[in-house]
N, CA, C and O atoms as a MOPAC input file, in Angstrom:
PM7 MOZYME 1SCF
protein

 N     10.21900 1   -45.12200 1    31.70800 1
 C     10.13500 1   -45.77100 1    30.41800 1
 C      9.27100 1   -44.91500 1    29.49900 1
 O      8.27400 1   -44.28400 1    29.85000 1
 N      9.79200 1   -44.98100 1    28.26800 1
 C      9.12800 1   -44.27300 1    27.36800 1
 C      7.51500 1   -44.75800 1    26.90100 1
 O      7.47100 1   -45.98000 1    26.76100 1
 N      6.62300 1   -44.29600 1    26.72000 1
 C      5.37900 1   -44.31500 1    26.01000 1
 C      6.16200 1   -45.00000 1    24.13700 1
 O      6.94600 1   -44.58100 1    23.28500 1
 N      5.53400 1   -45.88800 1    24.30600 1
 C      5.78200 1   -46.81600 1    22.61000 1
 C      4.80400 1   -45.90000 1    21.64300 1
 O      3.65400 1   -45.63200 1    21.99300 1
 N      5.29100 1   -45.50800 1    20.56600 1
 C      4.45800 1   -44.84900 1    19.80100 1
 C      4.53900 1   -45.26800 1    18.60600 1
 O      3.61900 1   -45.03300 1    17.82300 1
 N      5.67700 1   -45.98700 1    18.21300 1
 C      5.69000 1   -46.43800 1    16.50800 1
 C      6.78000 1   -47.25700 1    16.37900 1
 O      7.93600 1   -46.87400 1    16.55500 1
 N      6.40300 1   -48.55500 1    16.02800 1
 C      7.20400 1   -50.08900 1    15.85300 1
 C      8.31300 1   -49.76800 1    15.52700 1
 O      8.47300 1   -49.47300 1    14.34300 1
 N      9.36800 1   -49.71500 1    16.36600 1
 C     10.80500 1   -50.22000 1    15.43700 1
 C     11.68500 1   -50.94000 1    16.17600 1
 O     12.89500 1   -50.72300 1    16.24800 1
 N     11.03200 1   -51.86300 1    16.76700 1
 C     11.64300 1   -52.70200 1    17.88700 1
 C     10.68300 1   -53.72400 1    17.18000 1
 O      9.65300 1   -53.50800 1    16.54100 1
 N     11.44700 1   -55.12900 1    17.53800 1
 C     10.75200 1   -56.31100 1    17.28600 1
 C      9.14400 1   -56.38200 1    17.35300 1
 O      8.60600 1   -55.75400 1    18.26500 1
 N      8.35900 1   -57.08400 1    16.47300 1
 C      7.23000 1   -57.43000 1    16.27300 1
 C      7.44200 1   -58.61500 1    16.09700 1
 O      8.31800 1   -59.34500 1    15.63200 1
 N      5.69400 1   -58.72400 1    16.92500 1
 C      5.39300 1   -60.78900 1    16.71800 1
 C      3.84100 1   -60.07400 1    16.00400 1
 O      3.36900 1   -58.94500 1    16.14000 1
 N      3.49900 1   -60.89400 1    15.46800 1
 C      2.28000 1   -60.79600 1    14.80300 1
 C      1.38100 1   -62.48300 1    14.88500 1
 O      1.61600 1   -63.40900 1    14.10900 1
 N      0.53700 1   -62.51300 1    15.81800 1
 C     -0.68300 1   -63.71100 1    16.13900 1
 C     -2.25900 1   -63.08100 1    15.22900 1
 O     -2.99700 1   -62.12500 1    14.98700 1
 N     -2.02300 1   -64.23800 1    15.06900 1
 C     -3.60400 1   -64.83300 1    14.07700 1
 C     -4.40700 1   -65.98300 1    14.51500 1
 O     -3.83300 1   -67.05300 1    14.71300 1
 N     -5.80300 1   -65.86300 1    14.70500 1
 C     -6.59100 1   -67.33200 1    14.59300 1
 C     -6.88300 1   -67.02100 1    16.11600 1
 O     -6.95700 1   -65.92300 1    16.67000 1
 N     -7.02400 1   -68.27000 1    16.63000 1
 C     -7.65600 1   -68.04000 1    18.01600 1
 C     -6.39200 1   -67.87500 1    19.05900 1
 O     -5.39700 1   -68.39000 1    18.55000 1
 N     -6.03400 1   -67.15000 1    20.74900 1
 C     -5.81700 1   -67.00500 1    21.53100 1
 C     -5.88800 1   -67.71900 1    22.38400 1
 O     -5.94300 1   -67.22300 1    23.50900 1
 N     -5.92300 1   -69.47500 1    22.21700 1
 C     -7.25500 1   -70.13900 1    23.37400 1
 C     -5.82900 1   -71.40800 1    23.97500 1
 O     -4.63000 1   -71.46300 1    23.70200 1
 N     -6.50800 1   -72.05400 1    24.65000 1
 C     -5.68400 1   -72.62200 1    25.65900 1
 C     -4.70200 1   -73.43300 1    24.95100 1
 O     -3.52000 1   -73.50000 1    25.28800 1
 N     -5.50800 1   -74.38900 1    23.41000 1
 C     -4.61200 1   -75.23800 1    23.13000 1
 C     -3.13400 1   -74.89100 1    22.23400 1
 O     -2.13200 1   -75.58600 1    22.06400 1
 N     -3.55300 1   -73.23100 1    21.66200 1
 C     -2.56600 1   -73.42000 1    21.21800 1
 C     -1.67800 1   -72.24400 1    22.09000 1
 O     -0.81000 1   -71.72400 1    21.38800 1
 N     -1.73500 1   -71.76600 1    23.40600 1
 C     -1.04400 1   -71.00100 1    23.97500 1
 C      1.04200 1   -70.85100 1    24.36400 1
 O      1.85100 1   -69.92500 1    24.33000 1
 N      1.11400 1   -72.45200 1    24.72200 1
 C      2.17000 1   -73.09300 1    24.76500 1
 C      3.54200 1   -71.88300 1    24.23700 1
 O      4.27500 1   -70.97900 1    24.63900 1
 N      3.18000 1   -72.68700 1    23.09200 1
 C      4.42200 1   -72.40200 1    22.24900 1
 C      4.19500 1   -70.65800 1    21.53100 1
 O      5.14800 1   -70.11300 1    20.97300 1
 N      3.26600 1   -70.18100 1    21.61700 1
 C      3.34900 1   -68.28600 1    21.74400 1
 C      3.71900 1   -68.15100 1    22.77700 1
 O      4.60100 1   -67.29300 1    22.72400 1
 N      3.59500 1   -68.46500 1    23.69100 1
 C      3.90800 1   -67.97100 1    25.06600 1
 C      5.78200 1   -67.66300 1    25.27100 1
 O      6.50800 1   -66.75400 1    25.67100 1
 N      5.94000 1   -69.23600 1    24.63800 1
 C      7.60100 1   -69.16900 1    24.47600 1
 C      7.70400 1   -68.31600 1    24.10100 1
 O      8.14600 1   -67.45400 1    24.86100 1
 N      7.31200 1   -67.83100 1    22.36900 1
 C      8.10800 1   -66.94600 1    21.37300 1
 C      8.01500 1   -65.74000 1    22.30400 1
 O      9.04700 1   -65.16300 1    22.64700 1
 N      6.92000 1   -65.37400 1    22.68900 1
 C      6.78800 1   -63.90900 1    23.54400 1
 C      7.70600 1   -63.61700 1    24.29700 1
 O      8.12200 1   -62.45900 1    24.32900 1
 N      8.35800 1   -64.81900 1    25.25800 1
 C      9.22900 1   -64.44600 1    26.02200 1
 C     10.33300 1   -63.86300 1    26.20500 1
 O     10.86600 1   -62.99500 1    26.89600 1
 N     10.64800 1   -65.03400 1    24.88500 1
 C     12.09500 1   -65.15500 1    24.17700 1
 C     12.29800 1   -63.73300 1    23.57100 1
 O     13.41000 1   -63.21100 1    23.65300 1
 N     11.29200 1   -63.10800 1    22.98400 1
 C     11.55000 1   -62.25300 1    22.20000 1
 C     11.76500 1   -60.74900 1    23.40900 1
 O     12.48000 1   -59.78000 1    23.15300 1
 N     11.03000 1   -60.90800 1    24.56000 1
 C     11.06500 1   -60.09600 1    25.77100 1
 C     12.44600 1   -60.34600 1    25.79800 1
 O     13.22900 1   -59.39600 1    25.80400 1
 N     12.82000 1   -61.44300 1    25.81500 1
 C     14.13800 1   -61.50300 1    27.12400 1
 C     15.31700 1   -61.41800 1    25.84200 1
 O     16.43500 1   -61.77300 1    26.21700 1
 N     15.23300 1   -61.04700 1    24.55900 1
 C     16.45000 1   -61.03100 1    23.57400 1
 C     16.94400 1   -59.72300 1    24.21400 1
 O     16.33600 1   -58.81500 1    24.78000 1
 N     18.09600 1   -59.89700 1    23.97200 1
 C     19.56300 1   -58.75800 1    24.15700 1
 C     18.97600 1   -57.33300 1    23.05800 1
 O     18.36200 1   -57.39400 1    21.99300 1
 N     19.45900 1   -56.12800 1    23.83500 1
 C     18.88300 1   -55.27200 1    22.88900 1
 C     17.31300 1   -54.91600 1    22.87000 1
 O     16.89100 1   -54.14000 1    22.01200 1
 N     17.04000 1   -55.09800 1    23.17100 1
 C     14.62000 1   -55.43800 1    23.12700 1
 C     14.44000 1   -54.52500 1    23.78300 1
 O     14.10900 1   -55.11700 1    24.81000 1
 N     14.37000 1   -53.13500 1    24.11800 1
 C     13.58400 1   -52.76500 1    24.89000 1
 C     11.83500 1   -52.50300 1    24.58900 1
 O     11.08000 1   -52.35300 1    25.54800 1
 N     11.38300 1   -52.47600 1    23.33200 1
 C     10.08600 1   -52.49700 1    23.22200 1
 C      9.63400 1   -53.59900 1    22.42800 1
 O     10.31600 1   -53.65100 1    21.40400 1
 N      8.56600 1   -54.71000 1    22.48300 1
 C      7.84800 1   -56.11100 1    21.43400 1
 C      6.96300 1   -55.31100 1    21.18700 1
 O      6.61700 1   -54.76300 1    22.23400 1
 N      6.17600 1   -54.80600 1    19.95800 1
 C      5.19400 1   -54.98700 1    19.99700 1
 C      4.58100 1   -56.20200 1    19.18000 1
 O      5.17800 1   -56.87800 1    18.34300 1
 N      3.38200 1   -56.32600 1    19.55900 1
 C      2.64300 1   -57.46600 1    19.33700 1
 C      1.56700 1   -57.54700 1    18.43800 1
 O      1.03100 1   -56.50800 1    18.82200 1
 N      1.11100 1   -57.79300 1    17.89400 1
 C      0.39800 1   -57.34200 1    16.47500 1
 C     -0.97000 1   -58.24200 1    16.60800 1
 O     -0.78600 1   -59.32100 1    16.04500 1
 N     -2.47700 1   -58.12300 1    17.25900 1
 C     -3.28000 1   -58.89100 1    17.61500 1
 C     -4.27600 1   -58.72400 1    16.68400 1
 O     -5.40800 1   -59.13100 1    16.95000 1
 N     -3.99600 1   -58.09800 1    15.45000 1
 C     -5.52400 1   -57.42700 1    14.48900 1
 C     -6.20500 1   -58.00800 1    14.27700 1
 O     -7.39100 1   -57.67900 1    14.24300 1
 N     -5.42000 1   -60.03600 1    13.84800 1
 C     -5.77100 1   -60.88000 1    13.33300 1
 C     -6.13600 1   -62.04800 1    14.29300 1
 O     -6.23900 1   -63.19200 1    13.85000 1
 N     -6.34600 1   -61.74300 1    15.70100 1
 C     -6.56800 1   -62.90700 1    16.48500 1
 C     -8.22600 1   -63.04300 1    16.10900 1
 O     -8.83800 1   -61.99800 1    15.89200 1
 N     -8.77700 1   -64.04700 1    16.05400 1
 C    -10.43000 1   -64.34200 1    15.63200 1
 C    -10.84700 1   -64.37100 1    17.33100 1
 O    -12.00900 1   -63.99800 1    17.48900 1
 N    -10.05400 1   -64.78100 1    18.78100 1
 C    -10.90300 1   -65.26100 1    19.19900 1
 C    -10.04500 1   -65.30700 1    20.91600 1
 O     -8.82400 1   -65.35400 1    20.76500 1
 N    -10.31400 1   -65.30300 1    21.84200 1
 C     -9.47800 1   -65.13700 1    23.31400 1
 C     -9.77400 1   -65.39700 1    24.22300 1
 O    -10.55300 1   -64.63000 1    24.78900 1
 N     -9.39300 1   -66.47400 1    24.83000 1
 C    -10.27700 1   -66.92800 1    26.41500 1
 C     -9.36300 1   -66.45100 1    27.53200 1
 O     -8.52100 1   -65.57500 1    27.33400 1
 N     -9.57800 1   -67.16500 1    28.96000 1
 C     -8.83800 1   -66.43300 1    29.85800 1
 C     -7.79500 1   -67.25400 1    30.13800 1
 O     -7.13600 1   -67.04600 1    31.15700 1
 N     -7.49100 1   -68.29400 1    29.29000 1
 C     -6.15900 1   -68.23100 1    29.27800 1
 C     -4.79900 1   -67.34000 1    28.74300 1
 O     -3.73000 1   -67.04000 1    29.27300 1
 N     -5.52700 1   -67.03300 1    27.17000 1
 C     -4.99700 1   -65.97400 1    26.48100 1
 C     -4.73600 1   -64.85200 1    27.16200 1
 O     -3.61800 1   -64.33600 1    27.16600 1
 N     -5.73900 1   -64.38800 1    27.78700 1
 C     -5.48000 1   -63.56800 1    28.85300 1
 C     -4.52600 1   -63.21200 1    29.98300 1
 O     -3.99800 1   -62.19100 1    30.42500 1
 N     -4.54400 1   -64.42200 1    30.22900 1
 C     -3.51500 1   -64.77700 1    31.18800 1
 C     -1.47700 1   -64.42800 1    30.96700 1
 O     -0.48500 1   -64.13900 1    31.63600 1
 N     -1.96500 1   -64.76900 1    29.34500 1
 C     -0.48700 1   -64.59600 1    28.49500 1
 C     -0.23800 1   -63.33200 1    28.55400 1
 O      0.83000 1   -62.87100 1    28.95700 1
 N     -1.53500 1   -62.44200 1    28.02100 1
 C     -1.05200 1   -60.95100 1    28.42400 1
 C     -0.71600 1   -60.53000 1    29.47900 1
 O      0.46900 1   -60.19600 1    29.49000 1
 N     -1.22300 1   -60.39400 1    30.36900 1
 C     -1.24900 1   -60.09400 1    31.75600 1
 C      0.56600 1   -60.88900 1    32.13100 1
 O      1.56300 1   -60.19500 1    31.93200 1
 N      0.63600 1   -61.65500 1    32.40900 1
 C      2.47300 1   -62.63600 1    32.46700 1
 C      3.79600 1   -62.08900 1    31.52500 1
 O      4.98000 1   -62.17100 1    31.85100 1
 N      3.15600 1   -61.41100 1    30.05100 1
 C      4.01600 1   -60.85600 1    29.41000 1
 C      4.34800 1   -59.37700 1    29.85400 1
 O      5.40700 1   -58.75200 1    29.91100 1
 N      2.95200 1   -59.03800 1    30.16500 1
 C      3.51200 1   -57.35100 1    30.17400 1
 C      4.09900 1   -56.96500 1    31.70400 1
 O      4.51700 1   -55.84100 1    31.98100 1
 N      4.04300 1   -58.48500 1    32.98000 1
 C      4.58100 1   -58.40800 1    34.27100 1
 C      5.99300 1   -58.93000 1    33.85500 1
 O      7.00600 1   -58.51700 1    34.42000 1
 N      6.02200 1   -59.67100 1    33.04600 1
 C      7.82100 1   -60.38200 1    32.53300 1
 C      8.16800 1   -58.68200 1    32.11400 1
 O      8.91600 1   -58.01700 1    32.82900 1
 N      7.66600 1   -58.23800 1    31.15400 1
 C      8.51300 1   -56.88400 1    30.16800 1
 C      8.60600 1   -56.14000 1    31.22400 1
 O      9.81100 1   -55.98600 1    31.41900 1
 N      7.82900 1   -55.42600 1    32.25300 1
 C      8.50000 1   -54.88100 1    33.20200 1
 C      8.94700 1   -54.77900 1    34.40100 1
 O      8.82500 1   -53.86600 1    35.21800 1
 N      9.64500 1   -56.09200 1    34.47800 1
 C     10.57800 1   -57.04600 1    35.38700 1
 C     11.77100 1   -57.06400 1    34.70600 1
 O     12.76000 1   -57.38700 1    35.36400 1
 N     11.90700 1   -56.81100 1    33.61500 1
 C     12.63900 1   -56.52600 1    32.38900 1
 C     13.31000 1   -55.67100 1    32.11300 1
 O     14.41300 1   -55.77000 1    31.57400 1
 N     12.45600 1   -54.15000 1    32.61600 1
 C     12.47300 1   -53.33200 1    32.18200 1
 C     12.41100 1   -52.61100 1    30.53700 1
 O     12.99600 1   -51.62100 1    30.09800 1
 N     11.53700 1   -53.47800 1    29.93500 1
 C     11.09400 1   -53.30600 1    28.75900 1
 C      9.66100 1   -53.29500 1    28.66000 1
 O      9.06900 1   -53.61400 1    29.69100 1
 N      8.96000 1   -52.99700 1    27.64500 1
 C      7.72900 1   -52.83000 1    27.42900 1
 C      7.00600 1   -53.70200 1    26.30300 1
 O      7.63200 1   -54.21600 1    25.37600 1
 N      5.26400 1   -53.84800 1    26.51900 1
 C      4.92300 1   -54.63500 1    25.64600 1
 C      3.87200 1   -53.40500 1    25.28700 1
 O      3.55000 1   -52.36500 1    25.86100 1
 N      3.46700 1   -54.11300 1    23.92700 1
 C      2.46200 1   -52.83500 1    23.19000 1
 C      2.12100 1   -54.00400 1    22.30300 1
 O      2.81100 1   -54.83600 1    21.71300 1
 N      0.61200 1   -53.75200 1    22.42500 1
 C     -0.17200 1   -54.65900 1    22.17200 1
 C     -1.26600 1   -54.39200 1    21.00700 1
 O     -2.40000 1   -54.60300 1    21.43700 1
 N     -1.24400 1   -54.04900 1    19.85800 1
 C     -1.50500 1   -53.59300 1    18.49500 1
 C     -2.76000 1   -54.28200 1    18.16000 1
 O     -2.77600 1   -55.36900 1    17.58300 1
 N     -4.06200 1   -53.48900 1    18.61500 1
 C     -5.14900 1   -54.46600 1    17.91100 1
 C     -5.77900 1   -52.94600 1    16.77000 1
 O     -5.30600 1   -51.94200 1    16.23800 1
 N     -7.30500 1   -53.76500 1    16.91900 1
 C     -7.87700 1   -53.09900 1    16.00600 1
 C     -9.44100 1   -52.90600 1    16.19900 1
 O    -10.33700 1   -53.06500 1    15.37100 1
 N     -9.50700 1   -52.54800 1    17.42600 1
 C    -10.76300 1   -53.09200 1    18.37000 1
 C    -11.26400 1   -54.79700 1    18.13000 1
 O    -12.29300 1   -55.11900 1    17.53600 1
 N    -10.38300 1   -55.65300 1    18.67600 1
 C    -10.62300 1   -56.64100 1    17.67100 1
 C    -11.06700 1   -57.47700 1    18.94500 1
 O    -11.31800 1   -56.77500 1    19.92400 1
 N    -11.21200 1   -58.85500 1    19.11500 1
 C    -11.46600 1   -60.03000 1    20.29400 1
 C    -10.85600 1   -59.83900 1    21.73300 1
 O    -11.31800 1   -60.10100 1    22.84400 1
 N     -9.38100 1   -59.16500 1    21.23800 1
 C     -8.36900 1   -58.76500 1    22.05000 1
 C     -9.19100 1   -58.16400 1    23.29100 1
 O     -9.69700 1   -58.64600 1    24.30400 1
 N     -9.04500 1   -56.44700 1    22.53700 1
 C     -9.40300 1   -55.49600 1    23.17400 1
 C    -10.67800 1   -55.76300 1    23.85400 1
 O    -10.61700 1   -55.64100 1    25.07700 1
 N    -11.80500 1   -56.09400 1    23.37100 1
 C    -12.93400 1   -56.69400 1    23.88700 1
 C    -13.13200 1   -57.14500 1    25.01200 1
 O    -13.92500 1   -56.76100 1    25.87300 1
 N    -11.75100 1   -58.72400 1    25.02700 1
 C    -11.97300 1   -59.02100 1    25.88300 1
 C    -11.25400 1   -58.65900 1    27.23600 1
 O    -11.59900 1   -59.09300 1    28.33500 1
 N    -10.43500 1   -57.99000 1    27.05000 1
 C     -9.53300 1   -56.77700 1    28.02000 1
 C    -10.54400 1   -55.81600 1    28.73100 1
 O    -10.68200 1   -55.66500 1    29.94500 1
 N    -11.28000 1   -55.14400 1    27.62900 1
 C    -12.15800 1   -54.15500 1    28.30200 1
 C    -13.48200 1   -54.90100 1    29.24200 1
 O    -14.04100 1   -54.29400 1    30.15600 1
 N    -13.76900 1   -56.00700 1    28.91500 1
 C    -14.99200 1   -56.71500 1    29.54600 1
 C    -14.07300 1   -56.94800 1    30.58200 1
 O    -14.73700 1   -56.41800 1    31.47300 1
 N    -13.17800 1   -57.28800 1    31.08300 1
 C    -12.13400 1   -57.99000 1    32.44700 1
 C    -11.49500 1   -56.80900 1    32.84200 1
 O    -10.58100 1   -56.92100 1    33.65900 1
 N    -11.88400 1   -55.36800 1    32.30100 1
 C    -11.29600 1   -54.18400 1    32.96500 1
 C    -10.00100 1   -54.35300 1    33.11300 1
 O     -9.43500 1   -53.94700 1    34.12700 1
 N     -9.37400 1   -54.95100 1    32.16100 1
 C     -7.95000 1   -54.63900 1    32.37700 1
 C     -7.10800 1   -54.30400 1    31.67100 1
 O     -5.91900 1   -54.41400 1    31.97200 1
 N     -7.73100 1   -53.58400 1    30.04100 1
 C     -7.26600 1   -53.02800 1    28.81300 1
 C     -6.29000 1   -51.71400 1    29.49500 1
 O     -5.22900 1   -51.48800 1    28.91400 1
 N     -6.59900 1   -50.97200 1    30.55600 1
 C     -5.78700 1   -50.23300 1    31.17900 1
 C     -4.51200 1   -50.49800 1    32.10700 1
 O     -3.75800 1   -49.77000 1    32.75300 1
 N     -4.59000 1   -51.53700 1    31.93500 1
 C     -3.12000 1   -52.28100 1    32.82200 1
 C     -2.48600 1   -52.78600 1    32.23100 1
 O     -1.93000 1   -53.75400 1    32.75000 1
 N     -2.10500 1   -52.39400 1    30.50600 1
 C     -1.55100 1   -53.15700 1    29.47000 1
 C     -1.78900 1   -51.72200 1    28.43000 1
 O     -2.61300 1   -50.82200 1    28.26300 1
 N     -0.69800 1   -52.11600 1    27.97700 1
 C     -0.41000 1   -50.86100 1    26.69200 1
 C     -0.93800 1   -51.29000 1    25.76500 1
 O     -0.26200 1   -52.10300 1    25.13500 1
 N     -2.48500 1   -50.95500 1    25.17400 1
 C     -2.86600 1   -51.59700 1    24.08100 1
 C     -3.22900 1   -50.12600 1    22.95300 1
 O     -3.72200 1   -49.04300 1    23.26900 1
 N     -2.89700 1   -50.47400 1    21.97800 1
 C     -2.75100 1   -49.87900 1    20.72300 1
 C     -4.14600 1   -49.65200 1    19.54000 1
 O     -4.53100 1   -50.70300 1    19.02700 1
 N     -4.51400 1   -49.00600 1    19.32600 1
 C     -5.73100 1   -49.29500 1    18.11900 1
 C     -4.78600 1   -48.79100 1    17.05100 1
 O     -4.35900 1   -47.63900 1    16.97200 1
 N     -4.52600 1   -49.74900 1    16.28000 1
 C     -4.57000 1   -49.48900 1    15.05800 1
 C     -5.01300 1   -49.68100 1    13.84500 1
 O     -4.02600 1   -50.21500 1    13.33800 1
 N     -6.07000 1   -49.60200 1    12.74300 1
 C     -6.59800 1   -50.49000 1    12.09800 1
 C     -5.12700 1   -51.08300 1    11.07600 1
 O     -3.94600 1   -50.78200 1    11.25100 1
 N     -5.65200 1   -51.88900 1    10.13600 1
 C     -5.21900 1   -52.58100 1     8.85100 1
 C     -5.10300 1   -51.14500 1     8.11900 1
 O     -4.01800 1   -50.56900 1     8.19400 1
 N     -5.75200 1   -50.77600 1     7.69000 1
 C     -5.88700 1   -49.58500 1     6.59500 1
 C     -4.69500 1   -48.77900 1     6.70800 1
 O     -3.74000 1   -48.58300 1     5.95600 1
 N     -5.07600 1   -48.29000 1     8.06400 1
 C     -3.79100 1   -46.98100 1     8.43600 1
 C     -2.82400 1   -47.75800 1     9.04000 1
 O     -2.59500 1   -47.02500 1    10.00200 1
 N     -1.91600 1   -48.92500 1     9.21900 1
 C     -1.21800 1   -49.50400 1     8.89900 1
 C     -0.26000 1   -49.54500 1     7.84500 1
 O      0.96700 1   -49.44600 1     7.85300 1
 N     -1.61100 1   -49.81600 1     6.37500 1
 C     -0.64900 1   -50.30200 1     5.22500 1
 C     -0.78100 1   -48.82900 1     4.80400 1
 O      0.40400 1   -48.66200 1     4.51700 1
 N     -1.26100 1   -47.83100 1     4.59700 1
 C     -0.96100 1   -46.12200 1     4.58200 1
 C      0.02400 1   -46.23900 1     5.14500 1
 O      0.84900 1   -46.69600 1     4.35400 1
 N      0.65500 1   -46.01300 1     6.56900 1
 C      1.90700 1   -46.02600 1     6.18400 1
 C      3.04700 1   -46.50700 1     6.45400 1
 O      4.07200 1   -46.05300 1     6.96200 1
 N      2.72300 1   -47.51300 1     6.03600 1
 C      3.60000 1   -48.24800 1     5.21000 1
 C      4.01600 1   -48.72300 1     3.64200 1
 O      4.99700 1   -49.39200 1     3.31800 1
 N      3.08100 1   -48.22900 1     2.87000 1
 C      2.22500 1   -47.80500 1     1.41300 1
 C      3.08200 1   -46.96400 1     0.79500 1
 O      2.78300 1   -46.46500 1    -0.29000 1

């Protein structure tokens, strides 16, 4: 599988908190969007999450074992943000394709 280097496969974009109550129904969209016809890469757009417990966690870790069960990939777009944080404190930012990208160099280019 290829190394993801620049979005042109479906994006989900999450905001606000990561936390148990509202996990549910992201969890669906994530899936759904894994398991659409055509998908080989989601990335996921986390710049804007405020906040991530280990359930959230849990979502990552289940998505990026669904995508390559799949044989597709997840890429996980933060901005050193709650995300990454809390990936790197649970040592497991390396077992997941995660992305730094800020806002700035984003809308550059896309600008």
């Amino acid at each position: 599988m290829t190394q993801a280097t620049n979005p042109t496969d479906p994006v989900l974009t999450w905001t606000g908190p990561l936390t148990y109550p509202d996990l549910a129904a992201r969890r669906a969209e994530l899936f759904d969007l894994l398991e659409s016809r055509g998908t080989e890469i989601v990335w996921l757009d986390v710049r804007d999450v405020t906040d991530v417990d280990r359930a959230g966690v849990g979502v990552f870790l289940g998505a990026h074992r669904r995508a390559v069960a799949l044989g597709r990939q997840l890429v996980v777009l933060d901005d050193v943000g709650p995300v990454t944080a809390t990936l790197e404190a649970l040592a497991l930012v390396e077992e997941l394709c995660v992305v730094q990208v800020s806002l700035d160099e984003a809308a550059q280019a896309t600008g």
